[in-house]
C-alpha positions as CSV (number, residue, x, y, z in Angstrom):
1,X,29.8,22.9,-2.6
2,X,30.6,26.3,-1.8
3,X,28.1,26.2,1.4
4,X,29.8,22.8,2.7
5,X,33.2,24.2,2.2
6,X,32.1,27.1,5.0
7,X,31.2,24.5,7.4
8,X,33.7,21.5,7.5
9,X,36.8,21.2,7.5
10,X,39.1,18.0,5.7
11,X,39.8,15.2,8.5
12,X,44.0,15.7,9.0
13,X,43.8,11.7,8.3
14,X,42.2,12.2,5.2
15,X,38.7,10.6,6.4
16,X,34.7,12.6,5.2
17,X,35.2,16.4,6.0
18,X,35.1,17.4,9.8
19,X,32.1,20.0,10.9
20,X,33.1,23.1,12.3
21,X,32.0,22.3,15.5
22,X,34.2,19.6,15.3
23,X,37.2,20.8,13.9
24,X,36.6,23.9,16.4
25,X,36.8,21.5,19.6
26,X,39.7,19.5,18.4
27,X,41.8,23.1,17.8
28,X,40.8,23.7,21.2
29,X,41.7,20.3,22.3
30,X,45.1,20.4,21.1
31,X,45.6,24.0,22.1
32,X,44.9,23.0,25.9
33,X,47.7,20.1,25.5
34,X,50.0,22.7,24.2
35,X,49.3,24.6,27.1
36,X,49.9,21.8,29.6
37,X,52.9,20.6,27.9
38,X,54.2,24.2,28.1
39,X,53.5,24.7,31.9
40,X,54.4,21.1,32.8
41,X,58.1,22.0,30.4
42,X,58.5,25.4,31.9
43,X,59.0,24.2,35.4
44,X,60.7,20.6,34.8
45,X,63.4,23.0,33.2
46,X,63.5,25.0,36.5
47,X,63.7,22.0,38.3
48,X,66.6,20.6,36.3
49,X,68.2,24.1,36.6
50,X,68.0,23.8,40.4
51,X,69.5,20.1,40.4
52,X,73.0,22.3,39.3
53,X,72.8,24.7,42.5
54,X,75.2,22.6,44.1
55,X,77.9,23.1,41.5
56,X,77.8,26.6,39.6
57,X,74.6,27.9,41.9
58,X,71.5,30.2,41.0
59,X,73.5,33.0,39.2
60,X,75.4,30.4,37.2
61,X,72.4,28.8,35.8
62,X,70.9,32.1,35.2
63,X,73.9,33.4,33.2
64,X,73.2,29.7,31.1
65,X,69.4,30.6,30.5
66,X,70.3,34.8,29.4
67,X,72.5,32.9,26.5
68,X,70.5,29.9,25.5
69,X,67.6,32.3,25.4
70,X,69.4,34.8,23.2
71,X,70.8,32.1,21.3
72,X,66.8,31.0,20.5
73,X,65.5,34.1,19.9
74,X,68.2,35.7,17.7
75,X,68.1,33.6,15.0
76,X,64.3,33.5,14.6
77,X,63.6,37.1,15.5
78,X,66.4,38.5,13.8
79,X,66.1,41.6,15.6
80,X,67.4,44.9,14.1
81,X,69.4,46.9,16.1
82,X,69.7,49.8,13.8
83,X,67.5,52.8,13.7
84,X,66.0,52.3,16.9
85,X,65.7,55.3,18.5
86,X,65.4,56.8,22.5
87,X,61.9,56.2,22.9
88,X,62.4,52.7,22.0
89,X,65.4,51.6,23.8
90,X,64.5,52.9,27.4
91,X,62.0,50.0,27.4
92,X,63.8,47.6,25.9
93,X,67.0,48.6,28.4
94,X,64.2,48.1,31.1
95,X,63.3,44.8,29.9
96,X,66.6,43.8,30.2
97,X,67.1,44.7,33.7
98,X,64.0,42.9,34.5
99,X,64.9,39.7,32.9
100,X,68.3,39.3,35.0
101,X,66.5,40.7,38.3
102,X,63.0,38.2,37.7
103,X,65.4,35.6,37.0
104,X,67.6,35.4,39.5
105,X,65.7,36.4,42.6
106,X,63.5,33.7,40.9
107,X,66.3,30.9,41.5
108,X,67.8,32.5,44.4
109,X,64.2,32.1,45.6
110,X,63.9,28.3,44.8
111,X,67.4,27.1,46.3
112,X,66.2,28.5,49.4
113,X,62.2,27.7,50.2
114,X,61.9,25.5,46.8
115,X,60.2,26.0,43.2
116,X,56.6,25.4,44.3
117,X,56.9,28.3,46.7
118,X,58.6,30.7,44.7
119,X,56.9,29.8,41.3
120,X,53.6,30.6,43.5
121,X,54.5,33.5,45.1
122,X,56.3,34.6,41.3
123,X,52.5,34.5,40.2
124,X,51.6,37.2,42.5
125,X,53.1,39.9,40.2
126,X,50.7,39.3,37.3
127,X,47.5,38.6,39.6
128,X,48.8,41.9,41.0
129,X,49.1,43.5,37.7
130,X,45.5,42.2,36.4
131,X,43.8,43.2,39.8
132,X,45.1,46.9,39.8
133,X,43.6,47.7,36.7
134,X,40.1,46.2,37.5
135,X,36.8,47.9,38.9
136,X,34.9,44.7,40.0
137,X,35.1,44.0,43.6
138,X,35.1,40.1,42.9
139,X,38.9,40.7,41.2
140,X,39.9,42.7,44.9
141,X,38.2,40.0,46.8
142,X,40.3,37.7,44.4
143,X,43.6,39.7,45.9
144,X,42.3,39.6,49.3
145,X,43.0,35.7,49.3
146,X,45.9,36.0,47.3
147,X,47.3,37.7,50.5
148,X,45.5,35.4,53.1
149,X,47.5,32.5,51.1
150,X,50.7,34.3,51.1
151,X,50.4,34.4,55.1
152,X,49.1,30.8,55.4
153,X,51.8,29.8,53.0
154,X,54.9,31.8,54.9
155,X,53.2,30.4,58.8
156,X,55.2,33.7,60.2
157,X,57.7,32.0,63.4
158,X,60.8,32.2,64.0
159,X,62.0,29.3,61.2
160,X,60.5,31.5,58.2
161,X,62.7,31.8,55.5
162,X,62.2,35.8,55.6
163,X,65.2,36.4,52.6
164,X,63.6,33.4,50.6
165,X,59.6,34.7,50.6
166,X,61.3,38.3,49.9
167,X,63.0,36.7,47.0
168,X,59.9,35.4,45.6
169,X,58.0,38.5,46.2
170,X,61.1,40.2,44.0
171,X,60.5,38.3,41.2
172,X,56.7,38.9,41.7
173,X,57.2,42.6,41.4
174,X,59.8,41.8,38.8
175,X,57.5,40.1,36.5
176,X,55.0,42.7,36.9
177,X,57.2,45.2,35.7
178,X,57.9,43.1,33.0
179,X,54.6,42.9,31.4
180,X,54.1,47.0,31.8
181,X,57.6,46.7,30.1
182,X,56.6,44.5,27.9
183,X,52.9,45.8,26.5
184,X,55.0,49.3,26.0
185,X,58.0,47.8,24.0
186,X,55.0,45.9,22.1
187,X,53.8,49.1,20.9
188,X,56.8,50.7,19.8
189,X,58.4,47.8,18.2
190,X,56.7,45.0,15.8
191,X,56.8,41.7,16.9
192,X,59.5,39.8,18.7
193,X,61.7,42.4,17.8
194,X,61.8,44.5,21.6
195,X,62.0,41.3,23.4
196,X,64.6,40.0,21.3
197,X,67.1,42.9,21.3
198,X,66.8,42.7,25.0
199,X,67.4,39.3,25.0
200,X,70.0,39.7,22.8
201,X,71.5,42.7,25.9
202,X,71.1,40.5,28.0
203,X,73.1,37.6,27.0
204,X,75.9,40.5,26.1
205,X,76.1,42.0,29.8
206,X,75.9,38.5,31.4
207,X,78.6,36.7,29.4
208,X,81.4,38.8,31.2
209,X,79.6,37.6,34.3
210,X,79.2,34.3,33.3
211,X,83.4,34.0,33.2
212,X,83.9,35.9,36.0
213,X,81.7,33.2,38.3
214,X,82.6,30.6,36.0
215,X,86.0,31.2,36.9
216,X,85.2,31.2,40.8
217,X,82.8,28.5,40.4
218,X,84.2,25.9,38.0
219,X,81.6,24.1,36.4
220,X,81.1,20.5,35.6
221,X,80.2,19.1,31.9
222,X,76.5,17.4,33.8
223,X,76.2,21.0,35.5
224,X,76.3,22.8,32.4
225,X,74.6,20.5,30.6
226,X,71.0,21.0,33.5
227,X,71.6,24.7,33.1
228,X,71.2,24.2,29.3
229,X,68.1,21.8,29.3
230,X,67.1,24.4,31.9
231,X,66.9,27.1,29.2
232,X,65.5,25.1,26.4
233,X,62.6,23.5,28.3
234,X,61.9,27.3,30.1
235,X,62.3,29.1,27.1
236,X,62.4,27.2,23.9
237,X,59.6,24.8,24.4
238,X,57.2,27.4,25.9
239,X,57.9,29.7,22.9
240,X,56.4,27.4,20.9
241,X,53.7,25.9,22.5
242,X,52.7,29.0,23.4
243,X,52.8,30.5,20.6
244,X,50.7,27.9,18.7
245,X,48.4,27.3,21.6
246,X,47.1,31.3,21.6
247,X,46.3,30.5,17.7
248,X,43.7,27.5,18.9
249,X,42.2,29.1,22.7
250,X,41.2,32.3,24.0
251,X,43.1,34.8,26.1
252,X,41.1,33.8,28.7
253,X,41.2,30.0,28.7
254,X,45.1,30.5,28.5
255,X,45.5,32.5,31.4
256,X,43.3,29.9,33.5
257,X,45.1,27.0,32.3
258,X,48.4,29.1,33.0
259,X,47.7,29.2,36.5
260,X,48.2,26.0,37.3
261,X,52.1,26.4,37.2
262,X,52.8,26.8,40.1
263,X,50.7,23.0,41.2
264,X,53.2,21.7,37.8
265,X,56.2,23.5,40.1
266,X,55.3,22.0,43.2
267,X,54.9,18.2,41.1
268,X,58.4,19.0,39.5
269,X,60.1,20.0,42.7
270,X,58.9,16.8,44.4
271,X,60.0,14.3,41.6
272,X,63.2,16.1,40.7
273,X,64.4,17.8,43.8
274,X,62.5,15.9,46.3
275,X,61.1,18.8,47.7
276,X,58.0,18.6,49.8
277,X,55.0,20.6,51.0
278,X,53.6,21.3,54.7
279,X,49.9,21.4,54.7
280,X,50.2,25.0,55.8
281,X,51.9,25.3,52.1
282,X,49.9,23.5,49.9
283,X,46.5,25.5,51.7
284,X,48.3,28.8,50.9
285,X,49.4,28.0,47.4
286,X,46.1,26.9,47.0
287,X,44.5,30.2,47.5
288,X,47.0,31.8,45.6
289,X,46.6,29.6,42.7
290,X,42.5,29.8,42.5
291,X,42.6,33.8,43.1
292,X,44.6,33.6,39.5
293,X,42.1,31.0,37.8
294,X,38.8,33.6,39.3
295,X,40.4,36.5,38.2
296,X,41.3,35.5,34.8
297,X,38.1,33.3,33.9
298,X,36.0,35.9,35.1
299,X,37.0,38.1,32.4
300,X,35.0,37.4,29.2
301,X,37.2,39.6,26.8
302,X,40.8,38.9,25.3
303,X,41.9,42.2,26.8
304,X,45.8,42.4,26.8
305,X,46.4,42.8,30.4
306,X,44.2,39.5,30.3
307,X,46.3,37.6,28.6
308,X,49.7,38.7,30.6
309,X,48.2,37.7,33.7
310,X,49.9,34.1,33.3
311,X,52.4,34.7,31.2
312,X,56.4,34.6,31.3
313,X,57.5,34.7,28.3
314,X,57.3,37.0,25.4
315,X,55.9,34.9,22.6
316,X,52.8,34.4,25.0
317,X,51.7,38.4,24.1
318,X,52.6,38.7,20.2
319,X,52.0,36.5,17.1
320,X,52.9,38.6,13.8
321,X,55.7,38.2,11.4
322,X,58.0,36.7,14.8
323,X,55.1,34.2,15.1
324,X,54.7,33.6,11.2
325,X,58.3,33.1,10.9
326,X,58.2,30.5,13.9
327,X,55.6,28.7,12.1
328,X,57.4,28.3,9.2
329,X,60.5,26.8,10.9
330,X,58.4,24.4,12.5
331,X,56.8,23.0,9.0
């Protein structure tokens, strides 16, 4: 009995015992829907967030997303705000300017050239991040046609959107910095507990701001109500797919499924914005998008910087006691 035990696994329907090859593909399986789900939630929020431009604008819904996100994190993190020391709020101080300044140039970004564009050119920062600390000359080759699709994608003339592609390329360098940020508040504090407290920053330096625009820019209860859904299918909903997807795949199919987001933004910007691509723009976020896939599949190991090449969001690079707790709330 003890030998079958090692190699199946009870059916979840309560049918004969699965193998381990079976059980093994359908964990894989439903990891890859989590993933999908997570990509395809993440930009239908940005795409609802962009539908309330017209009212309260990109640093409205930003201030929206800061609290909704704090408001998720805080209770399931619990982070502690005591004790920490120097060394250990510089990052987490540096996390929280990276959120506001990802996060907005992101938006600003979107109202002006639209969310397949910027998401795409947003995923140049971790391509950018994973290239630079590579040796193999197939990963700078990989770069090479990042930036041949950033030039096909832009078609330089004198109807560019110069201050949009420099937004996008600001939240590209924005979201590098956050994963650097991010892998060195990960080693100085457990957990959730660096990206929460800067989470938790965040929402406290934006809610001043949040009145002040709010005040200039009155809101309307259906504006307010997109910014919101904005937040929890960005934040909340990738959380936890995320999250339970990395306990089922690989660093390495995660990051290759990951960079398809920008193909889910592009979907998501047609349906909900009606928003639509040149075929200058769908060649150069093409390249773009398969110079992330190569350089993430071709790396065999779970390295870290691996597994932050496609990701936005925290949960994505920890598990632990933030991720055990998760768990638990969703039983």
């Amino acid at each position: 009995m003890k030998t079958v035990d090692a190699v199946t696994h009870h059916s979840p329907e309560g049918g004969p015992p699965l193998s381990a090859d079976t059980a093994t593909a359908r964990q894989r399986g439903t990891g890859m829907a989590m993933m999908l789900a997570s990509s395809a939630s993440n930009q239908a929020g940005a795409g609802l967030g962009a539908s309330a431009f017209p009212t309260i604008g990109p640093v409205g819904v930003v201030a929206v997303r800061q609290l909704v996100t704090a408001l998720v994190l805080t209770p399931i993190v619990r982070p502690r705000l005591r004790g920490l020391t120097r060394a250990q709020w510089l990052p987490i101080l540096g996390l929280v300017l990276v959120f506001s300044v990802m996060n907005l140039s992101l938006y600003a970004a979107i109202e002006r050239i639209g969310l397949g564009l910027a998401v795409t050119l947003e995923f140049l920062g971790p391509l950018t991040v994973a290239v630079a600390s590579s040796r193999r000359v197939r990963d700078l080759l990989c770069a090479l046609m990042a930036g041949v699709g950033v030039v096909v994608l832009a078609d330089p003339g004198p109807t560019t959107d110069i201050i949009g592609l420099s937004l996008g390329l600001v939240a590209a360098a924005a979201w590098a910095c956050y994963i650097l940020l991010n892998r060195t508040v990960g080693q100085r504090l457990p957990g959730l507990q660096g990206t929460a407290t800067a989470s938790l920053v965040a929402a406290a330096i934006w809610t001043p701001i949040a009145l002040v625009w709010f005040s200039l820019h009155p809101p309307t209860a259906a504006s307010i109500g997109l910014a919101v859904a904005c937040g929890l299918l960005s934040s909340m909903v990738p959380y936890v797919a995320d999250l339970m997807a990395l306990r089922r795949v690989t660093a390495t199919v995660f990051g290759t499924f990951t960079g398809i987001n920008p193909v889910w933004a592009a979907l998501a910007g047609w349906l909900l914005l009606q928003q639509t691509l040149h075929l200058n723009e769908w060649c150069g976020m093409a390249l773009i998008v398969v110079s992330n896939i190569l350089v993430t599949a071709g790396h065999r190991t779970s390295r870290p910087h691996i597994s932050a090449l496609a990701t936005s969001s925290a949960v994505r690079l920890s598990g632990g006691e933030a991720g055990d707790r998760l768990d638990d709330t969703l039983r």
